[in-house]
C-alpha positions in Angstrom: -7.8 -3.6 7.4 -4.8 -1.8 9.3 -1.0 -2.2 7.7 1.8 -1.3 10.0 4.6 -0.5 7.7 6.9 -0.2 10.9 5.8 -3.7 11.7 8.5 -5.3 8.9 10.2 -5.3 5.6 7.7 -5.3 2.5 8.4 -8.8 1.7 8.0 -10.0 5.3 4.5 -7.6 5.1 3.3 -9.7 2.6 4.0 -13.0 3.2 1.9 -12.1 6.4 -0.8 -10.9 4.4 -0.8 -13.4 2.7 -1.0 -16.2 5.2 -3.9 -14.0 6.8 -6.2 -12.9 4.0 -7.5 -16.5 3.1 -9.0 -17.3 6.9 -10.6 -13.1 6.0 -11.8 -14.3 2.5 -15.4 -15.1 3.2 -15.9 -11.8 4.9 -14.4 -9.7 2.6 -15.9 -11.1 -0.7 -18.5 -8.5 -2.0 -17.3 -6.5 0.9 -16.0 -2.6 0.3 -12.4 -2.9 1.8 -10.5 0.4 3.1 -6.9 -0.7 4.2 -5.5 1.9 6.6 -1.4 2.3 6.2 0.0 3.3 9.5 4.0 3.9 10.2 6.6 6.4 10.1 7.7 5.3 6.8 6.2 5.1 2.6 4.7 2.0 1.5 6.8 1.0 -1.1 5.0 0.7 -4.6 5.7 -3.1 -4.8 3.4 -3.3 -1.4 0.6 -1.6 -2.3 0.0 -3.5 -5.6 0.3 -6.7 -3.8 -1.9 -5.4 -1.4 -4.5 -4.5 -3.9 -3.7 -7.5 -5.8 -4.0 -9.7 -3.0 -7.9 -8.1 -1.1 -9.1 -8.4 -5.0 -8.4 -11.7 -5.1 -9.9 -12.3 -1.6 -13.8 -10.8 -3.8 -13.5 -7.5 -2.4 -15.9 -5.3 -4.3 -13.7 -2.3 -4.0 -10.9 -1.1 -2.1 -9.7 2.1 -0.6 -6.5 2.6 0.2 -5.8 5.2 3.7 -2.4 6.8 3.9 
């Protein structure tokens, strides 16, 4: 999974996550899942836990996280 931090605010990041994940669920339950961050700028803290939160919810086994 790629996140473009440059692509939106956090909040706008995650709402599209979050309408995306659920059609990705099926394929990523018992799935390892590396999310790439790509962008000029951090990922706020807030992001990545509702990232993480979010793919573990989805049954990934584990999850790697890029910078």
């Amino acid at each position: 999974m790629q996140l473009d931090i440059d692509a939106g605010k956090p909040a706008e990041l995650l709402r599209a996550i979050e309408r995306r994940l659920p059609a990705f669920a099926a394929q990523l339950r018992g799935q390892p899942v590396r999310v790439q961050i790509a962008g000029s700028a951090a990922p706020s803290r807030t992001l990545l836990r509702n990232v993480c939160s979010s793919v573990e919810a989805a049954g990934a086994t584990r999850l790697e996280i890029e910078d």
